[in-house]
C-alpha positions in Angstrom: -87.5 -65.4 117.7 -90.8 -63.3 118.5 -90.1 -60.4 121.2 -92.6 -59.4 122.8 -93.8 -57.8 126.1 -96.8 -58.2 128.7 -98.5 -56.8 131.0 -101.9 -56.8 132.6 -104.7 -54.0 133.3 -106.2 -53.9 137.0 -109.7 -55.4 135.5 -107.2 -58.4 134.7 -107.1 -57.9 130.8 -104.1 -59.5 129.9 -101.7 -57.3 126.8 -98.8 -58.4 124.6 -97.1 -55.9 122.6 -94.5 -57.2 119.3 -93.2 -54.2 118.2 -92.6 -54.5 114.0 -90.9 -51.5 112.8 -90.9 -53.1 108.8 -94.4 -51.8 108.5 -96.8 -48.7 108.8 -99.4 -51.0 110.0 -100.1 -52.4 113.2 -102.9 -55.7 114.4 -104.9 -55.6 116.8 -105.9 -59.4 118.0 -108.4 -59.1 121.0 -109.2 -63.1 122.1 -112.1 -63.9 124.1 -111.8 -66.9 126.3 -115.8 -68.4 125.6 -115.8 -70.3 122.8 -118.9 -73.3 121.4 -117.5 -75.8 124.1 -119.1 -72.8 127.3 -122.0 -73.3 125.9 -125.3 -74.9 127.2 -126.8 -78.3 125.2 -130.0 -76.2 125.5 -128.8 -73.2 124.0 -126.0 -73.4 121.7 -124.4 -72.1 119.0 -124.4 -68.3 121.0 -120.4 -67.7 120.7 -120.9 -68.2 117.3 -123.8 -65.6 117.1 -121.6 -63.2 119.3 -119.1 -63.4 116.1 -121.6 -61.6 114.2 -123.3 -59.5 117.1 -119.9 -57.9 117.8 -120.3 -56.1 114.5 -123.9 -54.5 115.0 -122.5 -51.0 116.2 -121.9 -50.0 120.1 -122.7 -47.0 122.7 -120.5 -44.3 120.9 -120.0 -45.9 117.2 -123.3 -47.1 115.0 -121.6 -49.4 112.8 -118.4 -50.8 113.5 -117.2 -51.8 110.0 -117.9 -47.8 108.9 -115.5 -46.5 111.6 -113.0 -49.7 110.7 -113.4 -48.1 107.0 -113.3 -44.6 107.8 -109.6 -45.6 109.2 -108.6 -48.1 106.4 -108.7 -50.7 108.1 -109.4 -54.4 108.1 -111.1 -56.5 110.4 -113.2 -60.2 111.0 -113.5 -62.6 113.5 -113.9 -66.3 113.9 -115.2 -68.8 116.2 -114.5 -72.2 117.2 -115.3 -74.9 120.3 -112.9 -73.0 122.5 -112.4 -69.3 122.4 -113.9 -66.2 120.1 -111.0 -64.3 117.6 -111.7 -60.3 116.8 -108.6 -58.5 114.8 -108.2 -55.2 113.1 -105.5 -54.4 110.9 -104.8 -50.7 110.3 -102.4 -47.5 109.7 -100.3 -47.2 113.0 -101.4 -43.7 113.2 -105.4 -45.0 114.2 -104.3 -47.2 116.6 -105.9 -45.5 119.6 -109.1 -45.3 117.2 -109.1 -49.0 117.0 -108.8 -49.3 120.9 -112.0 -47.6 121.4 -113.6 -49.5 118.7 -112.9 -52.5 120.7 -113.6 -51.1 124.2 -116.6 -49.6 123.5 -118.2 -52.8 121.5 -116.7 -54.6 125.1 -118.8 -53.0 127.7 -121.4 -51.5 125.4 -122.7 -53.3 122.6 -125.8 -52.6 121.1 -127.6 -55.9 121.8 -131.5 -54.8 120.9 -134.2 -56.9 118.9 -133.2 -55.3 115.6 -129.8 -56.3 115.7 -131.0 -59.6 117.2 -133.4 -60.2 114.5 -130.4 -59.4 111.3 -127.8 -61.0 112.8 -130.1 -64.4 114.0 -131.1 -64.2 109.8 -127.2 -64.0 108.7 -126.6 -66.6 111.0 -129.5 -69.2 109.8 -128.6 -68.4 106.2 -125.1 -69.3 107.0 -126.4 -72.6 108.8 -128.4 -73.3 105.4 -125.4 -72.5 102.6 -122.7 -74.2 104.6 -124.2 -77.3 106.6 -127.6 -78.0 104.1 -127.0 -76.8 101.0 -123.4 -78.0 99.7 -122.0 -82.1 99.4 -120.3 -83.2 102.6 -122.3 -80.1 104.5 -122.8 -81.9 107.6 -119.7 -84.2 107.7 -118.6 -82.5 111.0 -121.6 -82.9 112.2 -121.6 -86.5 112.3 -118.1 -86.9 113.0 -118.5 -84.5 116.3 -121.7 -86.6 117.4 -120.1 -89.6 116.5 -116.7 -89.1 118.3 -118.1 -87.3 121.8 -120.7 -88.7 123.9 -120.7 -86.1 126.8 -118.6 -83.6 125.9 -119.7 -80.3 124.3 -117.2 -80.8 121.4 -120.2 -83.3 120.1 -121.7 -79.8 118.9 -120.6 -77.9 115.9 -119.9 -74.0 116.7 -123.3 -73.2 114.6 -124.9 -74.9 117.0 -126.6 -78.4 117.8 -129.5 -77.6 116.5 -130.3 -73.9 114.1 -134.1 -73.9 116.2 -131.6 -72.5 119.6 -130.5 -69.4 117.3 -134.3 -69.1 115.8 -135.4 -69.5 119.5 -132.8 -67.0 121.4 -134.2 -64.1 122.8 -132.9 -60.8 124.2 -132.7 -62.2 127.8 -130.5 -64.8 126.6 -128.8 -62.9 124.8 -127.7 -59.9 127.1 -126.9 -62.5 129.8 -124.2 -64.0 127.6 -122.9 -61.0 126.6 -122.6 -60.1 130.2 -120.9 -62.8 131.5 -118.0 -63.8 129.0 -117.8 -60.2 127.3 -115.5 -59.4 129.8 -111.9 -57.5 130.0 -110.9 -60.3 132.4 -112.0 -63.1 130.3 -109.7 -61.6 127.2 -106.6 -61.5 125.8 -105.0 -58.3 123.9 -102.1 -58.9 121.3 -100.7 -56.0 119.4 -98.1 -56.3 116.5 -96.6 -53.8 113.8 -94.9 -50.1 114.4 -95.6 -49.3 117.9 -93.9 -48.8 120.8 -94.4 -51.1 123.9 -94.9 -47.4 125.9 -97.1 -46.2 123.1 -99.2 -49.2 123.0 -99.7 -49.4 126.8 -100.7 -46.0 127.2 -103.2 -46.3 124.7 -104.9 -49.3 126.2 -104.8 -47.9 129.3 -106.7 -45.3 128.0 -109.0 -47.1 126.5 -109.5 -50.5 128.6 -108.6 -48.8 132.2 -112.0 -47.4 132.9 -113.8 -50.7 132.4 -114.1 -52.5 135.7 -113.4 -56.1 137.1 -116.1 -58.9 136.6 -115.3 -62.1 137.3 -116.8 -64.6 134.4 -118.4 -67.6 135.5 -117.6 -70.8 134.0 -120.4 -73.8 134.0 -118.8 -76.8 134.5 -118.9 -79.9 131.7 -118.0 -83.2 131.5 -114.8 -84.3 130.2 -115.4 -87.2 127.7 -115.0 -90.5 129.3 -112.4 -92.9 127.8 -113.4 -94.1 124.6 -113.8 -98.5 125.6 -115.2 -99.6 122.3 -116.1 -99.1 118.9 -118.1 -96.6 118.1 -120.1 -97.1 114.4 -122.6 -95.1 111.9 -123.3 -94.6 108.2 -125.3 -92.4 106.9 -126.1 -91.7 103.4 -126.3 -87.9 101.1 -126.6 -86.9 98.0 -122.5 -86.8 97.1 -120.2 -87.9 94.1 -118.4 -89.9 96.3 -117.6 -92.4 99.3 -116.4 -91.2 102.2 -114.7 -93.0 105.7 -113.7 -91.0 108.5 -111.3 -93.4 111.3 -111.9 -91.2 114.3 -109.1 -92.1 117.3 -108.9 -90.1 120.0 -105.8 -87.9 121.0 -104.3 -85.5 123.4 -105.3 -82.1 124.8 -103.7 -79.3 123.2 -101.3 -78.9 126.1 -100.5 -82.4 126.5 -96.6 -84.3 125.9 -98.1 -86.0 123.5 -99.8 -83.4 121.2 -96.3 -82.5 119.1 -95.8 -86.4 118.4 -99.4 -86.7 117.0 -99.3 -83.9 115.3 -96.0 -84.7 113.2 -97.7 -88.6 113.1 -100.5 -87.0 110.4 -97.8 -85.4 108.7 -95.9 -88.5 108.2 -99.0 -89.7 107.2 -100.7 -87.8 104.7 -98.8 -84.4 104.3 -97.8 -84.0 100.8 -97.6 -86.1 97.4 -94.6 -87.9 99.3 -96.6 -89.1 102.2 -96.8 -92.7 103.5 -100.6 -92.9 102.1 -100.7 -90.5 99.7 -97.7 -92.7 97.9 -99.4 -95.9 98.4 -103.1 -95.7 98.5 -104.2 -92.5 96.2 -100.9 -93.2 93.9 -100.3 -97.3 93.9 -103.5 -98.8 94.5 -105.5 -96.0 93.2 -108.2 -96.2 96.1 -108.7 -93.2 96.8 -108.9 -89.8 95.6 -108.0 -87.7 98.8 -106.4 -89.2 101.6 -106.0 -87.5 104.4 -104.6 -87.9 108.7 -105.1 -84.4 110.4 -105.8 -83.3 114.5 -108.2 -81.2 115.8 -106.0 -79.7 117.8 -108.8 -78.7 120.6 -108.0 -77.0 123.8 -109.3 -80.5 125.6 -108.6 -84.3 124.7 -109.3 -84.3 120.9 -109.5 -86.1 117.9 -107.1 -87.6 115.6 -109.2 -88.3 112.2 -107.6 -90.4 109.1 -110.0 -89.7 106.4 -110.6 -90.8 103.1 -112.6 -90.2 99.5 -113.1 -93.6 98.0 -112.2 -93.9 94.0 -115.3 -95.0 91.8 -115.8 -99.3 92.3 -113.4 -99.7 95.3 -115.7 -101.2 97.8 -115.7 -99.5 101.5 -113.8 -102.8 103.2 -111.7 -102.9 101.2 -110.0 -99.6 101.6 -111.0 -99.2 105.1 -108.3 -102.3 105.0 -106.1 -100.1 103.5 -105.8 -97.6 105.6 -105.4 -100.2 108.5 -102.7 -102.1 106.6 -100.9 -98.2 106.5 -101.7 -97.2 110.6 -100.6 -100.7 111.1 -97.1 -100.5 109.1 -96.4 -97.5 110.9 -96.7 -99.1 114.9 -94.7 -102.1 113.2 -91.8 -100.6 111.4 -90.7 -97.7 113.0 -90.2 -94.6 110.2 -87.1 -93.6 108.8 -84.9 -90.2 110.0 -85.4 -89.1 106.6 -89.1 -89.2 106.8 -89.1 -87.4 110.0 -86.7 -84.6 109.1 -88.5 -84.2 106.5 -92.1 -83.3 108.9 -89.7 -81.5 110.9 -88.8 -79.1 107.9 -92.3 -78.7 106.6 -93.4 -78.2 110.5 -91.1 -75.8 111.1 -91.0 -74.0 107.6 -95.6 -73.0 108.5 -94.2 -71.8 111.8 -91.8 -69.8 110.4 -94.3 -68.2 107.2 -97.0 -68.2 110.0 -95.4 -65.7 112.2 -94.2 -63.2 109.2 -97.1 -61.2 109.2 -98.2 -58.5 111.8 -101.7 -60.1 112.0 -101.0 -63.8 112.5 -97.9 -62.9 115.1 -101.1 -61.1 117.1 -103.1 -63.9 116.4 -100.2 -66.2 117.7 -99.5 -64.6 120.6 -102.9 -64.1 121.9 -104.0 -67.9 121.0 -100.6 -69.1 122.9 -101.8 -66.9 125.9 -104.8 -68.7 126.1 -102.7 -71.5 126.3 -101.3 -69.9 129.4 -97.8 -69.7 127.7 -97.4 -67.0 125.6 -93.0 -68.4 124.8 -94.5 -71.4 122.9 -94.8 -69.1 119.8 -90.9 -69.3 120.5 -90.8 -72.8 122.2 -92.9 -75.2 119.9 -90.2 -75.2 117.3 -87.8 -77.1 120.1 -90.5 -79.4 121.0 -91.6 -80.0 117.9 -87.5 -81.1 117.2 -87.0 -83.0 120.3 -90.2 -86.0 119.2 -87.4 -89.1 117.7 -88.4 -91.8 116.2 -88.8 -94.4 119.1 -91.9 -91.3 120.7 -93.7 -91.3 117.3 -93.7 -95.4 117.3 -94.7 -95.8 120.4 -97.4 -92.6 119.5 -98.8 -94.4 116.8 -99.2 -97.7 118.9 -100.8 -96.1 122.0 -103.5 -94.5 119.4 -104.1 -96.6 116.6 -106.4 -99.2 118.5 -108.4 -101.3 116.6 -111.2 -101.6 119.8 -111.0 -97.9 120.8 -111.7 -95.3 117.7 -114.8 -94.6 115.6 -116.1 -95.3 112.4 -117.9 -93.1 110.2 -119.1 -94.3 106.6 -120.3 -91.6 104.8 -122.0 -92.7 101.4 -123.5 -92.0 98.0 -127.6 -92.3 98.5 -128.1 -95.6 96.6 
């Protein structure tokens, strides 16, 4: 059980406090509700960009990661289709230090060409070593355009296109900033050796003197339902085959999210898995075999994908893999095989809340869930899903006229 306490600044910033006594250290998780998804198709990949903006110095500290140094500390960020992720880990003693850090890099970035013009270069060198430049770079690519037709999920968080970062100017920029770099469009998680008094006085101190702006949210579409099947291959220079089955699945908040999500564990987790066991092991198909979610805020995608073995032709493992969806809506799985996904599920939660940094992260993603107890919750959930939900599950989903089809293949 994580305890934890809340509360909220007047300019709506929104604070949980774990106190963790076992360590000197304490996280600082600060969550920003704008994520690749807030974007506009004209003018994307800019919460990405903000990842590495965030870092360029602010009004009353020229370089962020010096003053992180200066106090031992250690800090990144990530990015993905729904929300921005800054943390800090340091000694307990700095924490007010790190509180400023944040505030002032909140309401007074340095956003100027210079830092425009280095971080827009880190960015497109990125783009080029991770999506151009390596086998299977633009996988996600495809599988995104191929899986969402209105929604902006069909864009990767680099961005549709790398010409909207080489294009983005200062206007652009600054407006951005301005809207979603907001105290009432974030989410404040704290964990390690700190009181919850200590820690609210500090971020009153630091946080109280930035005022209320309502963000405003452009609305999207949310993707249609998916009526037929959806079909492309493409071809790059890789060692091997590739086919990606791409069904669509619950929202992140949905009933049905836990059943999925324990459905691709039954599936492919482990060496003891339903198709690890009978198509990478028996038949010798496939090299990699693997059922995984996306686990997006809205409706997402539930992707079985697999790396052919040298001479097995593309139908006939694709029919494989159908054979295996199809067993599993027919025969419903044994208790043993579900206890088992329920011991593996619930020994990650368990390592994944041990550390002061990912019980911050945990607690501020679960926030943005609007329900902070489902770091506490899930595990009940998670053991509740029988055998008859997961059948039923896998029959609702696995539908051979609604899901997409991606062949990704060796250049001939």
């Amino acid at each position: 059980m994580i305890q934890f306490e809340t509360f909220t600044l007047d300019n709506a910033l929104r604070v949980i406090v774990n106190q963790d006594n076992k360590t000197p250290l304490v996280a600082v998780n600060l969550l920003y509700n704008v994520g690749a998804k807030n974007e506009q198709p004209s003018a994307t990949g800019f919460a990405h960009l903000f990842e590495h903006l965030m870092f360029s110095g602010s009004k009353n500290f020229s370089s962020y990661d010096d003053a992180a140094q200066m106090m031992g500390a250690e800090s990144n960020a990530f990015t993905n289709n729904d929300f921005t992720n800054y943390y800090i880990t340091l000694p307990s003693e700095f924490l007010g230090h790190a509180l400023d850090l944040e505030a002032d890099r909140m309401q007074s970035l340095n956003i100027n060409q210079k830092s425009l013009d280095v971080q827009r270069k880190v960015v497109i060198e990125e783009f080029k070593q991770r999506y151009i430049n390596q086998p299977y770079g633009d996988l996600w690519k495809e599988i995104r355009e191929l899986a969402y037709q209105t929604h902006p999920y069909r864009w990767q968080t680099i961005g549709m296109d790398i010409s909207h970062i080489e294009n983005a100017d200062l206007e652009q920029v600054r407006t951005f900033y301005d809207n979603y770099y907001q105290a009432s469009n974030a989410i404040l998680a704290l964990s390690g050796n700190v009181t919850f008094e200590k820690a609210k006085a500090e971020v009153e101190r630091a946080f109280g003197m930035i005022g209320f702006k309502q963000v405003v949210f452009t609305p999207y579409e949310q993707e249609a339902e998916q009526t037929e099947i959806r079909q492309k291959t493409v071809y790059r220079d890789v060692p091997s085959n590739v086919i990606c089955l791409i069904f669509p699945m619950s929202d992140r908040r949905g009933k049905a999210y836990y059943a999925q999500d324990l459905l691709s564990d039954v599936l492919s987790n482990g060496k003891s898995s339903r198709m690890y066991t009978k198509l990478v092991v028996e038949q010798k198909m496939f090299t990699e075999i693997n059922a995984f979610i996306s686990g997006d805020d809205d409706a997402g995608v539930f992707i079985v994908m697999g790396k052919y073995c040298d001479g097995v032709s593309i139908q006939e493992g694709e029919d494989a893999i159908w054979q295996e969806l199809k067993s599993i809506c027919k025969d419903p799985i044994t208790e043993q095989e579900l206890q088992k996904m329920k011991n593996k599920n619930e020994a990650s939660a368990t390592f994944s809340n041990m550390k002061i940094l990912d019980k911050a992260m945990n607690l501020a993603y679960f926030a943005h869930l609007d329900n902070t107890n489902l770091i506490n919750e899930e595990r009940k959930i998670y053991n509740d899903v029988t055998i008859a939900t997961l059948q039923q599950t896998a029959t609702q989903m696995f539908l051979e006229n609604k899901y997409s089809k991606l062949y990704y293949l060796k250049n001939k």
